[in-house]
N, C-alpha and C positions, 0 to 999 in steps of 0.2 A: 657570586650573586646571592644576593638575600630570598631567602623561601616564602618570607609568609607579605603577603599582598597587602597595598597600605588600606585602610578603612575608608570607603564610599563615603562618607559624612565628614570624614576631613579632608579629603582631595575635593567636594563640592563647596563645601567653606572656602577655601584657597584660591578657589579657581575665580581665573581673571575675567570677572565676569563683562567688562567692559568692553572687552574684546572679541568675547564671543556672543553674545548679543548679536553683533554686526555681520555674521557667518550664514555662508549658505553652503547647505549640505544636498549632495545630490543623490539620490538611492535608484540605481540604473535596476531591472524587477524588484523596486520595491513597493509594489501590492502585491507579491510573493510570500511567501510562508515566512521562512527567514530576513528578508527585506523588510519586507513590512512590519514585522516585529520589531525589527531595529530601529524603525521609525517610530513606532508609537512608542519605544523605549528611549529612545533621544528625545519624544516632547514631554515625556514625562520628567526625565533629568531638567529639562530646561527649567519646568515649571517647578520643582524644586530649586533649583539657581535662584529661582525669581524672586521664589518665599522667602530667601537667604540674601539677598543681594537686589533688592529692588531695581528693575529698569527704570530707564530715563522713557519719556515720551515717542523718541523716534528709534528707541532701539526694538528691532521686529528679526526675529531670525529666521529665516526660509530654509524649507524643509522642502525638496522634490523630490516629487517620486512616479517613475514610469512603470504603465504596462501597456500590454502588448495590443490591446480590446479594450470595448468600452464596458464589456461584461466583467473583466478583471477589475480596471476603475473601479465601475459601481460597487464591486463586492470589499473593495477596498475602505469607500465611501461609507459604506455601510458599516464597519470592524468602525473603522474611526470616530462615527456618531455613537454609537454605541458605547464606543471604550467612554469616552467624552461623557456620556447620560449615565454612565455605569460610576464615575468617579464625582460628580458636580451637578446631577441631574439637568433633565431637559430645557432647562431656563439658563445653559449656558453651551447650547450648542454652538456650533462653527456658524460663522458667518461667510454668505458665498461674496466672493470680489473677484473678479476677472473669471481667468483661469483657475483660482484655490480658493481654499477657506481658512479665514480667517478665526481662532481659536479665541474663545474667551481671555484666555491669559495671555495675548498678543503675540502666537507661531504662526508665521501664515505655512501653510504646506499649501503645494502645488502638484496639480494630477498633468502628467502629458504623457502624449503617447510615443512610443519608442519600441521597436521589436528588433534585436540582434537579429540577425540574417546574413546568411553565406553570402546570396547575391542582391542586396539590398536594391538593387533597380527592377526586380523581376517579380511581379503581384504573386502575393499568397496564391498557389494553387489547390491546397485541401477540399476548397469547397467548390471548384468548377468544375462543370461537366469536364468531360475527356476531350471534346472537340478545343472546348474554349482554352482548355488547358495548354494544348497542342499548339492553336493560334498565342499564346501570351509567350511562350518559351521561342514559338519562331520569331516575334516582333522584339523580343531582347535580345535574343541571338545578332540580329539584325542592327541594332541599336549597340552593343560591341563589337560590331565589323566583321561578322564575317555571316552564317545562314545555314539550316539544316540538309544544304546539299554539300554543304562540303567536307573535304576529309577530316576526318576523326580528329587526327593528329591538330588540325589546325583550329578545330572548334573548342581542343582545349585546352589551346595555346591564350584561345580570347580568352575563354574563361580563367584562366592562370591569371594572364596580366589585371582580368579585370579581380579577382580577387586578392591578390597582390597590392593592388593603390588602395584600394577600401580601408576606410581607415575610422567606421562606422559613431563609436563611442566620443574620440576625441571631436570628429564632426559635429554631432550632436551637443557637446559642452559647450564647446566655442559661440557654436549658432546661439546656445541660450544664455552665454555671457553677453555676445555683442547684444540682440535683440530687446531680454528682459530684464537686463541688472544695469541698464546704463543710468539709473538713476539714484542708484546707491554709491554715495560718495566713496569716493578711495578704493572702489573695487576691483579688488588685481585677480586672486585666485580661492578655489572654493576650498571650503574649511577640507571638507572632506569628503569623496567618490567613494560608493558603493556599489560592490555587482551584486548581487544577489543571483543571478543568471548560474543557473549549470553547467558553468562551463565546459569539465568534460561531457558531459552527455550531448552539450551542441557540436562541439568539436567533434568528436564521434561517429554522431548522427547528424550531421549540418540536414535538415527536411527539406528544404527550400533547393538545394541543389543536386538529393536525389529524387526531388520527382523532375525537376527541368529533365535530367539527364532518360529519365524512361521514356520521354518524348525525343529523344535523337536518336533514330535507326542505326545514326552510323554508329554512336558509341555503344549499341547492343549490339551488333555482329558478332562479336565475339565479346565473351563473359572474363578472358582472361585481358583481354584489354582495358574493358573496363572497370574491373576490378582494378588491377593496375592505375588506372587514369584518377580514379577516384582517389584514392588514395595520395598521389601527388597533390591533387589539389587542396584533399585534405590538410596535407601537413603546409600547405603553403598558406590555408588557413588559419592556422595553429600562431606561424609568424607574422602574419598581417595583424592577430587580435594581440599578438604579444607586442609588434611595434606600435601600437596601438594604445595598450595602456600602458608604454612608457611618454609616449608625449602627454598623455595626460598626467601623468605624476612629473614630467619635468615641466611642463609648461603651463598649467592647468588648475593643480591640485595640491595641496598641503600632503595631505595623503591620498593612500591610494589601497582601498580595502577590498578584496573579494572574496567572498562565502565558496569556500573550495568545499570539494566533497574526494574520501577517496574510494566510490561510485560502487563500493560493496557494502557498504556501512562499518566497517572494517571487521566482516561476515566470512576473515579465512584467517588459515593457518602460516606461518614460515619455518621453515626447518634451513639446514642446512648438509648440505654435505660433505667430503673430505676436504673437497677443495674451494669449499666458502661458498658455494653457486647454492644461493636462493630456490626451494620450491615451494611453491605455493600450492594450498587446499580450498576451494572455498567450500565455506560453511553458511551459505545462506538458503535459507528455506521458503521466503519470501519471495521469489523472484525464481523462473525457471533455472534455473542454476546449476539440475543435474544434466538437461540440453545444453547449456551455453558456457563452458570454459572460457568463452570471447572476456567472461566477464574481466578474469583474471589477466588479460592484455587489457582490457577496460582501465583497470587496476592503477597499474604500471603505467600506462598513459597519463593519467590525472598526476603523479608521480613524478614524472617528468615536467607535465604542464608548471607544477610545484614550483620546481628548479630555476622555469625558464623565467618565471613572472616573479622568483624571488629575488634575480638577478638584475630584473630593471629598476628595483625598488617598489616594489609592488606588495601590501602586506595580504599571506594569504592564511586564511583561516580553514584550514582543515575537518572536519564536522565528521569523527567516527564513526558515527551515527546519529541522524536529524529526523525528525519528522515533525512537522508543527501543526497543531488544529487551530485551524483559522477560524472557524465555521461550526457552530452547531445546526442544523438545518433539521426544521421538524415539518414533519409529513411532507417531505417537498421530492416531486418525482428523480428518477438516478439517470445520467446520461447515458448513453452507451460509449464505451470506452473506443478511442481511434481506432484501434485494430479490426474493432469489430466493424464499425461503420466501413472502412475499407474494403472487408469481405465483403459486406454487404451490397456495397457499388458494385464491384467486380462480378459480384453473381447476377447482381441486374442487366450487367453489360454483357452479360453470357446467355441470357435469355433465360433466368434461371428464378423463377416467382416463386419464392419460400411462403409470401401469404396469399391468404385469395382474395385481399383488397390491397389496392394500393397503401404504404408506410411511408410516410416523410417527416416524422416527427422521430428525430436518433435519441428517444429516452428507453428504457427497460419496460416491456410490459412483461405482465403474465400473461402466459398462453397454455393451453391446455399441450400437455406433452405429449409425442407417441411413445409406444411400445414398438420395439425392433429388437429381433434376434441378436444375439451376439454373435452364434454361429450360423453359417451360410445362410444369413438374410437376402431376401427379394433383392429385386434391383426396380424400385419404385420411385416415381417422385411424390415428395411432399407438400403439404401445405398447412398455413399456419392461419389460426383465425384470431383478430384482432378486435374488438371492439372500444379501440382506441380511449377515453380518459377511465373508463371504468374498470380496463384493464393493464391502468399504468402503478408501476409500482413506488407505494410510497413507506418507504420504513416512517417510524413513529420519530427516530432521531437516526440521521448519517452526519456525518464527518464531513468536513472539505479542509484538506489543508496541500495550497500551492500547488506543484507539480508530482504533487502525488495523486492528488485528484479528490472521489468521494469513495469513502470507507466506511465500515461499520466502526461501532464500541467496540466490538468484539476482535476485531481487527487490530485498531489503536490498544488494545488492553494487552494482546499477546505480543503483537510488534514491540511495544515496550520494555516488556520481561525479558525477551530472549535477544533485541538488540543490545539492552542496557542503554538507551537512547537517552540522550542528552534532549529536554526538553527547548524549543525555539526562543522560551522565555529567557533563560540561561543565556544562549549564546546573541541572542538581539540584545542583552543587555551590556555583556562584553562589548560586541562590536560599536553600540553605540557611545560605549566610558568611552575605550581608545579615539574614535571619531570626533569627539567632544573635546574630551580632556586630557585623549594624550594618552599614549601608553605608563602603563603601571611603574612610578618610579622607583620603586624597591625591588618587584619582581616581576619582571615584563612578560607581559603574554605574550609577544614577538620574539623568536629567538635572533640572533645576529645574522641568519640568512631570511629574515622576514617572515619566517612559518611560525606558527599556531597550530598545534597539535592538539586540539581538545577531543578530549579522550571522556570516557561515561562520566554523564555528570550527576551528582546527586539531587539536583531539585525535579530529578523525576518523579521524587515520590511526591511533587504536590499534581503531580499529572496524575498518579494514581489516586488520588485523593478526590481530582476534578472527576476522574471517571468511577469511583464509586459512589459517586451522586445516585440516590435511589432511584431517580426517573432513569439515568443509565444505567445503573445496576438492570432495572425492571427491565430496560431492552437484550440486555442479556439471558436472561430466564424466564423470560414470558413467553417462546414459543413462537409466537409471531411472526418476530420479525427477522427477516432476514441477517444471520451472523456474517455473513463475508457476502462483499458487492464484486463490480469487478475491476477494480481500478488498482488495486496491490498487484497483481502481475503473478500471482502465482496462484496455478490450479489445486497443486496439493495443499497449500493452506486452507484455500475456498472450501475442497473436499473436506477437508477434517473437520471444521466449523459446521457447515452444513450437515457431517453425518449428528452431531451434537445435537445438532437443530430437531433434528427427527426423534432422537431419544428424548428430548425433552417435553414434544409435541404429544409422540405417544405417551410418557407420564399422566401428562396434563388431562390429558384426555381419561385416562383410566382413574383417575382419582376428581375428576370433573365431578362435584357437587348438584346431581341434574335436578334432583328433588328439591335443591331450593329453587330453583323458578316457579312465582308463583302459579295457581293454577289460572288464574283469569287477565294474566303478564300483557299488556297492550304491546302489540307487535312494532309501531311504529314511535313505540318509545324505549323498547328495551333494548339495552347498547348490551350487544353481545361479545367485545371486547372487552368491556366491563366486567361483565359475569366471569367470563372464561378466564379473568385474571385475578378474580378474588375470591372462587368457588374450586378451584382448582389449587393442585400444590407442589412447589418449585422441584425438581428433582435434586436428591441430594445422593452423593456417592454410599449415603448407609442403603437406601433405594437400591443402587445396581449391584450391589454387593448380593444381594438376593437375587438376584436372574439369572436368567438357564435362558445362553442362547438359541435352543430351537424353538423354544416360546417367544422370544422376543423377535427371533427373525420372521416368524409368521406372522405375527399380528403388525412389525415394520411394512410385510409386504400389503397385507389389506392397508394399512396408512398410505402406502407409495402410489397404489393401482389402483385407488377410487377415486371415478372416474362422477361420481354422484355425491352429494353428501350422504345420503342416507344408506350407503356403502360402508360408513366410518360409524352408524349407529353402534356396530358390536363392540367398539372401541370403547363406547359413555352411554351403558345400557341404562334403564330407571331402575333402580335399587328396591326402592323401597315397598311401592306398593306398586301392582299390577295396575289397577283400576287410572294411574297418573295418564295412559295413554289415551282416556274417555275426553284428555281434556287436548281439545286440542290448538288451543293457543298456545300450550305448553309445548306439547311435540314441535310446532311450525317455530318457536325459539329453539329448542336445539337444534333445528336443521338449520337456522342462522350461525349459531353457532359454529355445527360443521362446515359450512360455507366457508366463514373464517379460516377453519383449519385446513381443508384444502386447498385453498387459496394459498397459503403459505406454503404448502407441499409442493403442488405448483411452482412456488417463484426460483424453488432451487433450482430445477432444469431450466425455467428459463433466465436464472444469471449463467448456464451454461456449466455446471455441474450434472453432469447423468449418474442415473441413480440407475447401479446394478442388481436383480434379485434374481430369485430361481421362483419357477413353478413349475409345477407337473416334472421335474428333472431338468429341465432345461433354463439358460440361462440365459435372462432379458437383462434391455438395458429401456429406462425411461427418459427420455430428453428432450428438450428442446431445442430450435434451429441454431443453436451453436455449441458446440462440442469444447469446452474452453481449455481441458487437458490437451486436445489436441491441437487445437486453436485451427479449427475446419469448422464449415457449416456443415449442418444435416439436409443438405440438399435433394439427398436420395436416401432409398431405406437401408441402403448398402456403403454410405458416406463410411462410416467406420469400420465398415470390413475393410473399404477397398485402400484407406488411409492408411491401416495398419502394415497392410499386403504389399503394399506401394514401396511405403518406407521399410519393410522388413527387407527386402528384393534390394533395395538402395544400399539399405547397413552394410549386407553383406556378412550380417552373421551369420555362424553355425548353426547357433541356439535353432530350436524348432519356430515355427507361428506363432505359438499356445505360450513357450518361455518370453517372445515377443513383446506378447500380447497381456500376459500378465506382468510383464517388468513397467509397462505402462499404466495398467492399473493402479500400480504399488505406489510410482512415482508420483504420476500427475492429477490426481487428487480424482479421479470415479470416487464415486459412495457406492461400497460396496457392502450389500448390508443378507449374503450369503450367508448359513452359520457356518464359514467355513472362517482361514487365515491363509493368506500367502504372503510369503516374507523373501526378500526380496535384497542382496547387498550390493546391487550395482548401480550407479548415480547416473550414467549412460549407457548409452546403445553402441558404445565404441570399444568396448570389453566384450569377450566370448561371455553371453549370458548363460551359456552351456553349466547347470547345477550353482547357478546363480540365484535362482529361481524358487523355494521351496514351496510345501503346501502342508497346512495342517488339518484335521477335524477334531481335535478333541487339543484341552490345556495341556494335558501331557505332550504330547505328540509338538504342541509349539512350545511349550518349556524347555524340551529338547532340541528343539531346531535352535533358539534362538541360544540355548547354552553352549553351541558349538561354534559362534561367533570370534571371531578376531574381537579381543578384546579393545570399548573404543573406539571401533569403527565406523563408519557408517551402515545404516540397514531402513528400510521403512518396511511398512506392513497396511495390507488394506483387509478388507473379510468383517463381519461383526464378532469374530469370533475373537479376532487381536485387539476390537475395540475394547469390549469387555475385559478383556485378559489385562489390557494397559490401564483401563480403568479401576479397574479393582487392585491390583498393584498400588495403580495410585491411593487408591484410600486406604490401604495398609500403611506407606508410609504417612500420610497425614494424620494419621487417627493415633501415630505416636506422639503426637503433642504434646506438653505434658506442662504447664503453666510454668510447676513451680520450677524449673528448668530455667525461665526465663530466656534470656537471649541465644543462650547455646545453641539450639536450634533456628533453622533458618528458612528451608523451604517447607517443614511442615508447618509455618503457619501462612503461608499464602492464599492459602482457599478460607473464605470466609465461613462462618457457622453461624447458623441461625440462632434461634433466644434458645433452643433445646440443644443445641451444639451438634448438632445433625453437621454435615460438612457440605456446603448447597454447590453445585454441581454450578462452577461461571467458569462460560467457554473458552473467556480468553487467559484464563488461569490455566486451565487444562490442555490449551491448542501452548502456550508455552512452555509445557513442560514435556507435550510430546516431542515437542524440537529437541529437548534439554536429552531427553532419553533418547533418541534416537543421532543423537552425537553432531549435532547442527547448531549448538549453542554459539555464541560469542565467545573466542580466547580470551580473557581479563588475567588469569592469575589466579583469580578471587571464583570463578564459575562454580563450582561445586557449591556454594553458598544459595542456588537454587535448584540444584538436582540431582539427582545422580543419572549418570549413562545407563542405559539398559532398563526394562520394564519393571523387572525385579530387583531389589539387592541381592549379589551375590552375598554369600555368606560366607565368614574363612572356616577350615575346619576345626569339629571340636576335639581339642587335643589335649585338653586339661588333666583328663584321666588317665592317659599314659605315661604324662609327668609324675604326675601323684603316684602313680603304680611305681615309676623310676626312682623315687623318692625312697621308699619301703623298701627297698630289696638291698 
């Protein structure tokens, strides 16, 4: 097979345009991340065809695309007008006809709606009450023959059979063959089907058939049954959607294309041993990963899913790693992510009021945090005060991309680095050549069993390029705004971003230019966002290089526990002249200002990141009603003692409470902003954490802890004492840059430098290379081209001299 891929511009010239004109392509989630790119990537080809190959009058190609909600749609709708106004400006938007719109260069694409589901007869339950829920699972039950009094055995015998004939995708094609194409002459079968759909994650998690089942008493009786039960159906699910999309590739479909994932980002290790038996590491940091080994049967599942769907002739494309930004979203409020809205029913239905006014709007506010002991806290309940749209949280710019959700810059900037993600533009363009025109004649991106292995791809770096846009860049370094939301799934990334967040805020704060506000400043015109962003100055790593962590944890803790603004005054004192306090329009804009800055202080605990400090000797934690490392609410003032207490008693480890309890800290992303360090080499709570566990106070004392490391290995570390210590590290090796070097080097120039070459302190440069160092990178081969393992470089010894010495004698 020939290596090098024929040229875009000569398979577009060639291509029979006659014939595809006449095509209708189907994209099963595509207003999804990767769907929908494939789609706006296929009318972009066409409309190249067209400049190339003029169409006749009645040639109009159709393009459909499902999602699951009309909110999906719209947002679809919306990437679409846009892309459209963004390419041809607004005097050649879509024109609406029927069901779709009609494209100035004659594509009609088609929006319908379609949602894969386990048991496709049985109504979405996420959003009904418990009772109604109750009632819709007993009228389906009812409705495949059998009802919630009867045995176990036979209620999932219905559901077997009925998931069994289900034969959801090919139903749905057919329905919109016969229905909507009866008037397109000679139409037999569509150009080309796309899933876009996760398949393993639904396969997995089918949602729809574990909440039916927590409404049958009889299949909870026992946890080992239904475990079991589940599971059968599972995999009977697995064959129903694989017999599935083989009728539509036999009977159907030209092709048959789905956006496979292998559900870690391919975020582990494989080794092998004597006897050829595969084990597996995973290395992802994004995702709870040191709780959930499930991932790596995750894994292995999609794996197999691979096998079975290459088998029917089904072509699957593999996605290393994906994440696509659909969405730039400004000032617009953040949802609360499902898990949490879950707790949050659940504690309703427990009689359990976290605020003291009624909440039914599931977006993120700020809320003023409490202070709770760490050790032997009350056992109080709480309550959380809302003042609903004033208190809802709006970054300046979030992210939205598909089933990953809404994230920060900061988020997408480090996800990037330390996935090596292949950007959705890349792979929606693939998938829609092959859908189009055919796999690659020279050198097929299909191997002879129908897989697609796409492995890192290089047009990330115009994703970097998208994201050092200065209005993102500025959301990265202004303080403000919130670094990590909570829709990435992982609490230690949240923590590490957000401790960043605080280092930068107190900077800002300290070098806040208070003296230029003028003295007679009209209150109701001066945008203290404004000021505090052009009067103030970026942190940059020459900055932390000069701190002394008991100075900086004390004046973190006045940043964390001001509860007022004018608590944070000692932070952005008036410099210049004593007499600036006479004026006081002046003084009532800085306390605007600090309003700002706690307000942002605030938003950390309540995305559910608590922030740990000491005072008077003792050690607090600040947070808000959801604890995300642990993923518990703050119900009571004792939530997190008794969480810890709960599950240490469960582990059954040796380790002490204390080794417990800081292995969690270490892991699950607290901001701990102690001058102390704790280091930490255990990924779980299923290893004797017994001197697993270490503690430092001073650099030495962690220079040494961390020099006696397995080289390599995994280790994380919380404390500000190892932030600094990591930070500074870092700017030792980036400050060896050294131009005339050129390429040779490779991660010291990732962090960018101001016009003075200062080196400016961007989180999601920083949050990726603490994964890098802390041995959570991506395997490529090529990895060390962004970091080295460990905080510091080792050094080899210097032996030079004893040669020399052996030389002479």
């Amino acid at each position: 097979m020939r290596h090098k891929k024929a040229r875009f511009g000569t398979r577009v010239t060639a291509a029979d345009a006659a014939e595809r004109y006449g095509d209708v392509h189907v994209f099963i989630g595509g207003t999804g991340a990767v769907g929908g790119t494939a789609l706006l990537k296929m009318l972009s080809i066409y409309e190249e065809m067209m400049a190339v190959h003029p169409p006749g009058p009645d040639d109009v190609p159709v393009l459909v695309a499902t999602g699951k909600s009309t909110l999906e749609i719209r947002l679809f709708l919306d990437r679409l007008f846009r892309y459209q106004d963004a390419r041809y400006g607004k005097d050649a938007k879509p024109t609406k006809i029927r069901d779709g719109y009609l494209t100035h260069s004659g594509i009609f694409v088609v929006l319908e709606y379609f949602e894969l589901r386990a048991l496709d007869r049985l109504p979405p339950l996420d959003d009904l009450e418990e009772d109604a829920a109750r009632a819709a699972v007993t009228r389906y039950l009812s409705e495949i023959g059998t009802d919630t009094d009867a045995p176990a055995n036979q209620i999932v015998e219905a559901l077997a059979s009925e998931i069994s004939r289900s034969r959801p995708i090919s139903s749905y094609l057919a329905r919109y063959r016969d229905s909507k194409l009866t008037k397109r002459p000679g139409f037999q079968r569509y150009r080309c089907v796309f899933n876009g759909i996760p398949l393993p994650s639904f396969l997995s998690y089918p949602r729809d058939l574990d909440a039916a089942a927590a409404h049958v008493p009889a299949l909870n009786e026992s946890m080992a049954y239904l475990k079991e039960s589940m599971e059968k159906l599972k995999g009977m699910l697995v064959h129903a959607i694989r017999d599935d999309l083989e009728i539509v590739k036999r009977d159907l479909s030209e092709n048959v294309i789905i956006a496979h994932t292998t559900s870690v980002g391919g975020m582990y290790d494989e080794t092998f041993d004597r006897d050829g038996k595969p084990r597996r590491s995973i290395r992802l940091g994004f995702s709870h990963s040191a709780k959930d080994e499930a991932l790596i049967d995750k894994q292995r599942f999609a794996e197999k899913l691979t096998k079975e769907y290459g088998d029917v002739g089904v072509k699957v494309l593999i996605t290393a790693a994906a994440i696509g930004i659909d969405e730039v979203r400004i000032r617009r409020t953040v949802p609360l992510h499902s898990g949490l809205k879950k707790l949050l029913r659940q504690a309703k239905r427990e009689g359990e009021e976290l605020f003291a006014e009624s909440v039914t709007n599931p977006i993120v506010a700020v809320v003023r945090p409490l202070v709770v002991p760490i050790s032997d806290p009350p056992s109080e309940p709480v309550h959380f005060k809302r003042k609903r749209e004033l208190d809802d949280l709006r970054p300046t710019y979030s992210l939205r991309s598909g089933e990953n959700g809404i994230f920060s810059i900061s988020n997408a900037d480090a996800l990037y680095r330390v996935m090596r993600v292949a950007s959705t533009g890349e792979l929606g363009l693939m998938l829609a050549m092959v859908g189009l025109l055919g796999d690659d004649p020279q050198s097929p991106w299909f191997d002879q069993d129908n897989v697609c292995y796409y492995t890192e791809g290089d047009n990330s770096r115009q994703v970097f390029e998208f994201l050092s846009q200065p209005m993102l860049r500025e959301a990265q370094i202004n303080g403000l705004d919130p670094l990590a939301l909570q829709d990435l799934g992982s609490a230690k990334h949240q923590g590490e971003l957000h401790t960043l967040a605080l280092l930068i805020l107190l900077h800002r704060l300290e070098t806040l230019d208070v003296s230029a506000i003028p003295p007679y400043v009209e209150l109701d015109r001066f945008d203290a966002r404004d000021f505090f962003d052009r009067y103030s100055r970026p942190l940059t790593l020459d900055d932390i290089d000069a701190w002394d962590v008991e100075t900086v944890a004390r004046k973190l803790t006045i940043l964390v526990t001001a509860d007022e603004p004018e608590q944070l005054a000692a932070l952005a004192p008036f410099r210049l002249h004593g007499h600036d306090a006479l004026f006081q329009a002046k003084v009532d804009a800085r306390t605007k200002i600090l309003e700002l800055v706690r307000r942002a202080v605030w938003a950390i605990p309540s995305l559910g990141s608590p922030i740990v400090f000491e005072r008077d000797g003792a050690a607090l934690m600040r947070c808000g009603y959801f604890i995300a490392p642990l993923e518990t609410l703050l119900a009571r003032t004792d939530s997190f003692d008794t969480w810890l207490r709960d599950h240490h008693r469960a582990s059954r480890n040796a380790c002490s409470f204390e080794e417990y309890r800081d292995f969690h800290l270490c892991n699950f992303g607290f901001i701990d902003i102690r001058p102390h360090a704790i280091l930490c080499t255990a990924q779980n709570d299923r290893s004797d954490l017994r001197g697993r566990v270490r503690y430092a106070r001073t650099e030495g004392e962690l220079r040494d802890a961390m020099g006696s490391l397995d080289l390599y290995s995994y280790f994380t570390t919380c404390g500000l004492l190892a932030v600094l210590f990591r930070l500074k590290a870092l700017y030792s090796t980036f400050k060896e840059g050294d131009v005339k070097l050129g390429t040779l080097q490779e991660a010291q120039w990732q962090m960018p430098r101001d016009a003075q070459g200062h080196l400016l302190l961007v989180p999601g440069v920083v949050e990726a290379m603490r994964m890098v160092s802390e041995g959570l990178e991506k395997t490529t081969g090529t990895e060390r081209l962004d970091g080295s393992w460990g905080y510091e470089r080792r050094h080899p010894p210097n032996r030079a001299h004893l040669l020399i010495d052996g030389l002479h004698k």
